[in-house]
C-alpha positions in Angstrom: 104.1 121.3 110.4 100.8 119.6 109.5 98.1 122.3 108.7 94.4 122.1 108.1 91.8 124.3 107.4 88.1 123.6 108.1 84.7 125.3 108.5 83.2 124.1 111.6 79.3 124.0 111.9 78.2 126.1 115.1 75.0 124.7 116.2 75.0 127.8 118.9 75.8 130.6 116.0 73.6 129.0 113.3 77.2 129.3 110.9 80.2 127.9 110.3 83.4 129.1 112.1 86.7 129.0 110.2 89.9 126.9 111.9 93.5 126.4 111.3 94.5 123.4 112.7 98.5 123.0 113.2 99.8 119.9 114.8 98.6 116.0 114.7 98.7 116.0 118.6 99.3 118.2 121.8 98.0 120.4 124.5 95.2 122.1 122.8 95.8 125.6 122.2 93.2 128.1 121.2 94.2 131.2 119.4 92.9 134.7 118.3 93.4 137.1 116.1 93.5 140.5 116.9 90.8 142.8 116.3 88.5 142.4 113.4 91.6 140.1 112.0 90.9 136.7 110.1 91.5 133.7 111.6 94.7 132.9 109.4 96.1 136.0 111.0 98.7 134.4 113.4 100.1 132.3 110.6 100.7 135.2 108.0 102.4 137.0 111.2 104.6 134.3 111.6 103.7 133.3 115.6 103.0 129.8 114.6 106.9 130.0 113.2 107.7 130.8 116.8 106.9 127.1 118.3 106.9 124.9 115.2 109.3 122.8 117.1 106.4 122.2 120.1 103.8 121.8 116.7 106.1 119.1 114.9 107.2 117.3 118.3 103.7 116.8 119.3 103.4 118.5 122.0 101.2 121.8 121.5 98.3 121.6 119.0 97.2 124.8 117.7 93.8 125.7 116.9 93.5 129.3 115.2 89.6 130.6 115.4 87.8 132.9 113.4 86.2 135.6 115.7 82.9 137.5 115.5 84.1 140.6 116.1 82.1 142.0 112.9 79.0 141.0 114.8 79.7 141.7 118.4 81.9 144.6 120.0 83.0 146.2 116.4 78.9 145.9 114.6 78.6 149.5 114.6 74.7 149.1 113.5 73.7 146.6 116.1 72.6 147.6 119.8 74.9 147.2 122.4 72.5 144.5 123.8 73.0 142.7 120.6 76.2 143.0 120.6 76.8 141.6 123.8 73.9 138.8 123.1 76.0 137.8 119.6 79.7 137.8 122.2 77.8 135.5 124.5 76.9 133.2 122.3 80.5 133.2 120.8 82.1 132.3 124.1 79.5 129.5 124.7 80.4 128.3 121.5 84.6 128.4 122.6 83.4 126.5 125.8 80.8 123.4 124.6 81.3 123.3 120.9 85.4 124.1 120.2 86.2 121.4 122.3 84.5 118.3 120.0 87.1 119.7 117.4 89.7 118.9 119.2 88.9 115.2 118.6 89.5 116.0 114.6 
């Protein structure tokens, strides 16, 4: 399976934003880790193992983000306002910026 990590510049978070990459072509599919997990998460798991056939036969292309989860709903020293603020900005970033990685 063709793997690639990147940091992607996030114009909305003012950082970058780890990825795994998996495939070379496919439906895009975004995944998570669980809470407070890196974004290498699902690969050291083993799920990726799970559809390496849909990976290698083109058909699913996997994109494993790094959350924020440090800096929104687990920041115990931020305010919940902030915390909500910094989750805001994370989903507008999954909804206008993820999606020009897709073309990588």
């Amino acid at each position: 399976m063709k793997e690639k990590n990147i940091k992607f510049y996030s114009h909305i978070l003012s950082r970058d934003i780890n990825i795994q990459i998996s495939g070379h072509w496919g439906y895009p599919i975004l995944m998570f880790p669980t809470s407070m997990g890196g974004y290498l998460q699902n690969k050291e798991f083993g799920l990726l193992d799970t559809v390496d056939d849909l990976v290698d036969a083109g058909k699913i292309k996997l994109y494993n983000v790094e959350s924020i989860d440090f800096q929104s709903f687990y920041a115990k020293d931020l305010p919940a306002q902030a915390k909500i603020y910094n989750y805001n900005l994370y989903t507008q970033f999954l909804k206008e910026e993820i999606s020009t990685c897709h073309s990588n």
